[in-house]
NUZANU-996342 format. One record per residue: x, y, z of N, C-alpha, C in turn. Coordinates in steps of 0.1 Angstrom, whole numbers, plus 5000, padded with zeros to 4 digits. Layout:
N
XYZXYZXYZ/...
end
This chain:
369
667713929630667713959645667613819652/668213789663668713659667668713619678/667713579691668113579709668013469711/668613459717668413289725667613239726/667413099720666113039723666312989742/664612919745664712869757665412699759/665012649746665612529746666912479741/667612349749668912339748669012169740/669112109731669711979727671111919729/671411809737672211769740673911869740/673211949752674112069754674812139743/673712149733674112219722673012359724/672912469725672212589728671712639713/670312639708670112659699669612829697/670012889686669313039690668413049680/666913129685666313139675666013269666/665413299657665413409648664413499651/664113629646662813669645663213759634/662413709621662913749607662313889603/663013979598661614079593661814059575/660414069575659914049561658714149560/658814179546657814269540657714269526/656514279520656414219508657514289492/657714409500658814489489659914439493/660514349504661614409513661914249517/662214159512661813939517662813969526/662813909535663913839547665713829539/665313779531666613679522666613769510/668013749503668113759491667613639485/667813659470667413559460668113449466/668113329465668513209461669613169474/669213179490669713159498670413029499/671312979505672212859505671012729508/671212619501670212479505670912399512/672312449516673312419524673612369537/672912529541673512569554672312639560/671512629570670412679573670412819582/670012889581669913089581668813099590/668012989595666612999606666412859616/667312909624667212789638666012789644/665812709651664312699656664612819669/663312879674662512869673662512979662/661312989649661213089640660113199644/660113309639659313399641659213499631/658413539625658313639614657813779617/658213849615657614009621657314019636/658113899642657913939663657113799661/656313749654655013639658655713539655/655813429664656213329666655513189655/655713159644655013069635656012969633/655412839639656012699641656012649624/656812539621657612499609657212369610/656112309599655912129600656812139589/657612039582658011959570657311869569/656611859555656011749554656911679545/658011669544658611619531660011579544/659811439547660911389556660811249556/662111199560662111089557662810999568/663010869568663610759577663410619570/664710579581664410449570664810359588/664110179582663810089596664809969595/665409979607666409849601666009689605/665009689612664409609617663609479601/663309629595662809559579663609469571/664509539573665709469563666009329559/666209269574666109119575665609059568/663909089567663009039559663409039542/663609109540664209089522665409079522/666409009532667808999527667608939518/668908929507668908879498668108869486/667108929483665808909469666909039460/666808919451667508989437667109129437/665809169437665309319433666209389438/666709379449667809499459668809529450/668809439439670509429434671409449435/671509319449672909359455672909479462/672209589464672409709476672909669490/673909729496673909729511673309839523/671909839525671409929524671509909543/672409839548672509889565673309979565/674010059555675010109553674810279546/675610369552675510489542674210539545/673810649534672710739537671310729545/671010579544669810539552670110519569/671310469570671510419581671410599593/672210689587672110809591670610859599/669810859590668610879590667710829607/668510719613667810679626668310699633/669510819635669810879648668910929651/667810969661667011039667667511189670/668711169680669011289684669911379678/670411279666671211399655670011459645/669111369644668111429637667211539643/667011529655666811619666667111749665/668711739666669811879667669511909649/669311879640669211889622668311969625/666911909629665611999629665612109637/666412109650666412279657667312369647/668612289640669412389634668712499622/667512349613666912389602665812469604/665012519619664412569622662712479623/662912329621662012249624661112189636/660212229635659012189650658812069647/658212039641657211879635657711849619/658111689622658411619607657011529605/656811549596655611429589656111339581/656411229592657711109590657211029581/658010989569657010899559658610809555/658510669552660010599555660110589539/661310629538662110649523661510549511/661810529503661610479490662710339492/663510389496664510279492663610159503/663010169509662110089517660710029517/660610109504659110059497659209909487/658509819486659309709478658209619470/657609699461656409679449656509579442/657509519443657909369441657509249450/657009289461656709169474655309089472/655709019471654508909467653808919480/652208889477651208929490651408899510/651808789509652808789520653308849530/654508909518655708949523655409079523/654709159512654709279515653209319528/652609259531651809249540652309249555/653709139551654209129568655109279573/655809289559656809399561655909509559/654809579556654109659557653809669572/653309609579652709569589653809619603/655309549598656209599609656609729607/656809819593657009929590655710029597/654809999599654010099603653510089618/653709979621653909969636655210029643/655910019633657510099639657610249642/656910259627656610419625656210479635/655010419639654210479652654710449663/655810419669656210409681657410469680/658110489671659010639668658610809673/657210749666656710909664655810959675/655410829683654710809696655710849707/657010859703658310859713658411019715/658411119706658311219705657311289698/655711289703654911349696654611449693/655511549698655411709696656411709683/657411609682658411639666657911589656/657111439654657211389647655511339646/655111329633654111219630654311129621/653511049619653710969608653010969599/653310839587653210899573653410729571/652410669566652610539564652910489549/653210359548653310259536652310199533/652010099524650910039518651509939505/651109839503651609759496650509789483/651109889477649909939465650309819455/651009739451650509609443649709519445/648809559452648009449457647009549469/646009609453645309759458644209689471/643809599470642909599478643109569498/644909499494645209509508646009639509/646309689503646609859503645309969512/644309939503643309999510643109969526/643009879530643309789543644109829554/645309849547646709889555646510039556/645910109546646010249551644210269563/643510229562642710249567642910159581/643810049583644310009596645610109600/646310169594646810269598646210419607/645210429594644510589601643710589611/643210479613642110469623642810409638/644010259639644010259645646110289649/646910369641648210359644648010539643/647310609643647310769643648410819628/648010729618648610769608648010919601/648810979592647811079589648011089571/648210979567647810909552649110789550/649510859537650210699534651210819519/652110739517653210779508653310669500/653610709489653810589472654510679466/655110589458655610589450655010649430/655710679427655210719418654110639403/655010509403654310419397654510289400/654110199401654410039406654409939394/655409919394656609849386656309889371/656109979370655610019354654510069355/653510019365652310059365651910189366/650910259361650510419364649510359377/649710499384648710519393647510519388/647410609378645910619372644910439368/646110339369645310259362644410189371/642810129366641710109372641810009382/643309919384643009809393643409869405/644110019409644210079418643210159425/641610159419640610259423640210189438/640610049436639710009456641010079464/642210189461642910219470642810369471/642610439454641910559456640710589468/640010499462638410539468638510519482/639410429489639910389504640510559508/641110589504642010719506641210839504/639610839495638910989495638010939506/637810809509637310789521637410829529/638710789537639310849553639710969552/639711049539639711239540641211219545/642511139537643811169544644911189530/645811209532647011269522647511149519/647711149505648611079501650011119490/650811129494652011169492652511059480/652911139469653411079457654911109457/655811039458657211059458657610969447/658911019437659310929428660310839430/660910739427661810699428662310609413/663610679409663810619396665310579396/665110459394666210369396667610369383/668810369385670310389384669810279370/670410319359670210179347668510179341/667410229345666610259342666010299330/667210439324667110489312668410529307/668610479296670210449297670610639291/669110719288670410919283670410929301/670110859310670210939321671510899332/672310749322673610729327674510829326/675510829333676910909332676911059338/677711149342677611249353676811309354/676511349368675311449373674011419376/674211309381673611199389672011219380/671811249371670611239365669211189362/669511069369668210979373667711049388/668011139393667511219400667311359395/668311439389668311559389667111529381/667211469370665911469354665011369358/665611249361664511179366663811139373/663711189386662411239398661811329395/662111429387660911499388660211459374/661011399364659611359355659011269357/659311199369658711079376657411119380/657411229388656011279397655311359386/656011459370655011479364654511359359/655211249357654711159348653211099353/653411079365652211009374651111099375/651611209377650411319378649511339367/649911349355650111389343648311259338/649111129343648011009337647211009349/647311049363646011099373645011179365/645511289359644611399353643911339340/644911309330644211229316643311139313/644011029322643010919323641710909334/641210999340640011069349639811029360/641310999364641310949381640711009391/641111169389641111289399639211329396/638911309382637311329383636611219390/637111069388636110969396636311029410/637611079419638011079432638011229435/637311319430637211439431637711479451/637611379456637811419471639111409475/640111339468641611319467642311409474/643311389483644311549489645411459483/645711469473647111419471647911529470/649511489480650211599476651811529469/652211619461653111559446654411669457/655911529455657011579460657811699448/659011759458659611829447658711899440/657811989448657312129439656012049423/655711909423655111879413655911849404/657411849408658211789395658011909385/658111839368658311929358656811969353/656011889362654411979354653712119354/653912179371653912329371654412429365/655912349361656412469354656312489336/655412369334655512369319653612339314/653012379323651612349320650412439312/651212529304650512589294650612499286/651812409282651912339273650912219270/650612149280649712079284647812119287/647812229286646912309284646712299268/647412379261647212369247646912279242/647512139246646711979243645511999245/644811999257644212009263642612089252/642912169250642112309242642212259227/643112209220642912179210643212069205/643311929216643111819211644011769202/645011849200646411819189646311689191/646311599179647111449178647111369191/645411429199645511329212645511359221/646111529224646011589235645311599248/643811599244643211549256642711409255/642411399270642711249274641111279281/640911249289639111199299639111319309/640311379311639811509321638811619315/638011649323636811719324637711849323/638511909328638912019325640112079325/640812139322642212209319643212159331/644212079324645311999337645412159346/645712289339646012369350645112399361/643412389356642712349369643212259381/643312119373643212009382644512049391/646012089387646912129397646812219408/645812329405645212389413644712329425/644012249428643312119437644312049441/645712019436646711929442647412009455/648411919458649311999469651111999470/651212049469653412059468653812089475/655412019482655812039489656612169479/657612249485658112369487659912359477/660112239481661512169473662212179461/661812299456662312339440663812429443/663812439453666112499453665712649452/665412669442665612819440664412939440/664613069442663413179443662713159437/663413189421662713209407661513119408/662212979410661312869409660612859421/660312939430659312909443658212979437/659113129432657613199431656813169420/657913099407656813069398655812959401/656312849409654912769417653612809421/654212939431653412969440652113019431/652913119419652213139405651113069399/651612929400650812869389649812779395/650112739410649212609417648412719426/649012829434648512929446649312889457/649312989464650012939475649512879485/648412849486647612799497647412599493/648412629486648412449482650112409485/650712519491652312459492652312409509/653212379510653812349526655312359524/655812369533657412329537657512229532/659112159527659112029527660512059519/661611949528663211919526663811849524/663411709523664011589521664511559528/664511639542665111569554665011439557/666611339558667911399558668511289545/668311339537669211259524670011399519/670811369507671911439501671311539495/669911539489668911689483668411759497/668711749504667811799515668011919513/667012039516667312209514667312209530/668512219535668312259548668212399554/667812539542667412609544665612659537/664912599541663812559535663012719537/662812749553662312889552662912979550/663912979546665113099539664413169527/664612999519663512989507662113029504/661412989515660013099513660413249516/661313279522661313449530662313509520/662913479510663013519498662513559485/661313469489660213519472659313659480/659413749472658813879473656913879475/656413959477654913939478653913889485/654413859496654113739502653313799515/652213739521651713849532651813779544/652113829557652213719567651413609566/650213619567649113569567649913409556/650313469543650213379531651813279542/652813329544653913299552653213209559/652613209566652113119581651213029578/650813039562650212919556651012809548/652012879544653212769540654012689552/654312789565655012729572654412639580/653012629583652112539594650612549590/650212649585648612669582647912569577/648712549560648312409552648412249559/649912289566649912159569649012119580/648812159591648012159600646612079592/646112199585644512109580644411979576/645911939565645711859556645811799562/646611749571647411639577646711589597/645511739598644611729611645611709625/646811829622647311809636646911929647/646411869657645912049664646612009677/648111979679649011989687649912079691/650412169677651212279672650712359668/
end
């Protein structure tokens, strides 16, 4: 069912939905397009109107660039160019989010702009302009957008610094990393002055993977791989030495939330359990208790493509640990994101309105929307 919304984007008329859903009965069939989006703003489920954060979005700053022209690490990329460059229209991103049925992005700037290589400096200065930028983006439109800052996690102690000059005084509402720095696990001990900064300020930090072309030579050759296979064993990988090596017990106060649904660990974590219980050849590592507890305590964005695979998530972590989240606006983006929730069967409004805005609201402390 479908009326006109009240609002118009650059004389484009957007209409909004009002979906019926019931737990025998989902909105959607199985496995709706990740295409083409089936829920324009404004959304509403059963008549009640329930607003849509994504916390899983992205942008990239061109102002940064400059600063690392030329450093070999880029290798050669022209990155004023193509999929990043897209990303800073405002108002096409604007018209994306009414189409996708989006209220609020929880703006955090792409990977290809994180640079774990920058010697103290550099990543200090370009830290510094990335998060000042961020917030005057997101200052420009504060009912669409927040932000989601950077941190020069090679260099944990001005990491801690940056995010806590961030939250306190740029209205950040945590900080985004990467999966591992330059080889390094997150779990390892020279990063605890940036843990313990982050269960301090009670804010989110977003683990996103990024695994680079040439990296692992089974994941050359078609079907772009080093994404399809290797992002998500990126974020189990990281997660995986958070729990073993007793990160998550020293920082028991942690809101970390893991991109892409947790990667491959949700969906394979009896396996990792059985380590776990019987110590096989090493299996457990310093966690106090069963990895499928500690996932329980984490948070996931929504990004897994298909039904099957939402509801077995929702299964294994609970649903009160997901949010929205699309990759808005790169090439994986599910631009039908709540299609996807209103497809998995079972679901009670209540549980609906916690995926779409409920979770994110607390984690992330917005009481604007």
């Amino acid at each position: 069912m479908s009326e006109p919304s009240s609002g118009a984007t650059d004389n484009v008329q957007m209409v909004g939905c009002d979906l019926h859903y019931h737990a025998g009965k989902p909105a959607f069939e199985n496995n709706p397009s990740t295409l083409e989006s089936q829920t324009p703003r404004p959304v509403s489920v059963n008549g009640k109107r329930m607003p849509v954060i994504d916390m899983h979005a992205h942008c990239q700053l061109s102002n940064v660039w400059p600063m690392v022209e030329g450093r070999e690490e880029l290798d050669g990329e022209n990155p004023y160019e193509g999929q990043l460059k897209k990303t800073e229209n405002i108002e096409v991103r604007l018209q994306q989010m009414d189409a996708m049925g989006t209220d609020l992005e929880v703006l955090s700037i792409g990977t290809e702009q994180h640079f774990p290589w920058a010697e103290y400096d550099l990543a200090r200065d370009v830290a510094k302009l990335q998060n000042e930028t961020l917030t005057e983006v997101c200052a420009a439109h504060p009912d669409r957008f927040v932000p989601l800052g950077v941190v020069s996690l090679q260099h944990p102690r001005l990491a801690a610094e940056q995010l806590e000059n961030s939250v306190r005084h740029l209205g950040h509402r945590g900080c985004m990393i990467r999966g591992n720095v330059m080889g390094q696990e997150l779990s390892d001990s020279k990063f605890h002055p940036f843990w313990a900064k982050a269960e301090e300020l009670d804010v989110v930090v977003f683990i996103h993977p990024r695994v680079y072309r040439g990296s692992n030579p089974r994941l050359e050759g078609r079907g772009f791989l080093h994404n399809m296979i290797g992002n998500p064993l990126e974020t189990a990988t990281a997660l995986a030495h958070l729990i073993y090596e007793g990160t998550l017990d020293r920082f028991p106060g942690l809101k970390i939330a893991a991109a892409h649904g947790g990667g491959f660990l949700p969906s394979y974590v009896g396996r990792f359990d059985h380590g776990h219980n019987s110590a096989d050849r090493g299996g457990r590592g310093l966690e106090e208790r069963k990895p499928s507890e500690y996932i329980r305590n984490l948070y996931y964005d929504t990004l897994v493509y298909g039904t099957e695979n939402l509801r077995h998530l929702i299964n294994e972590v609970g649903i009160s640990q997901l949010m929205i989240g699309t990759d808005h606006d790169f090439g994986m983006t599910n631009r039908n994101a709540v299609a996807h929730l209103l497809s998995v069967e079972g679901l009670s409004e209540e549980e609906i309105e916690g995926v779409l805005n409920g979770t994110a609201k607390r984690l992330f402390k917005l009481d604007h929307i």
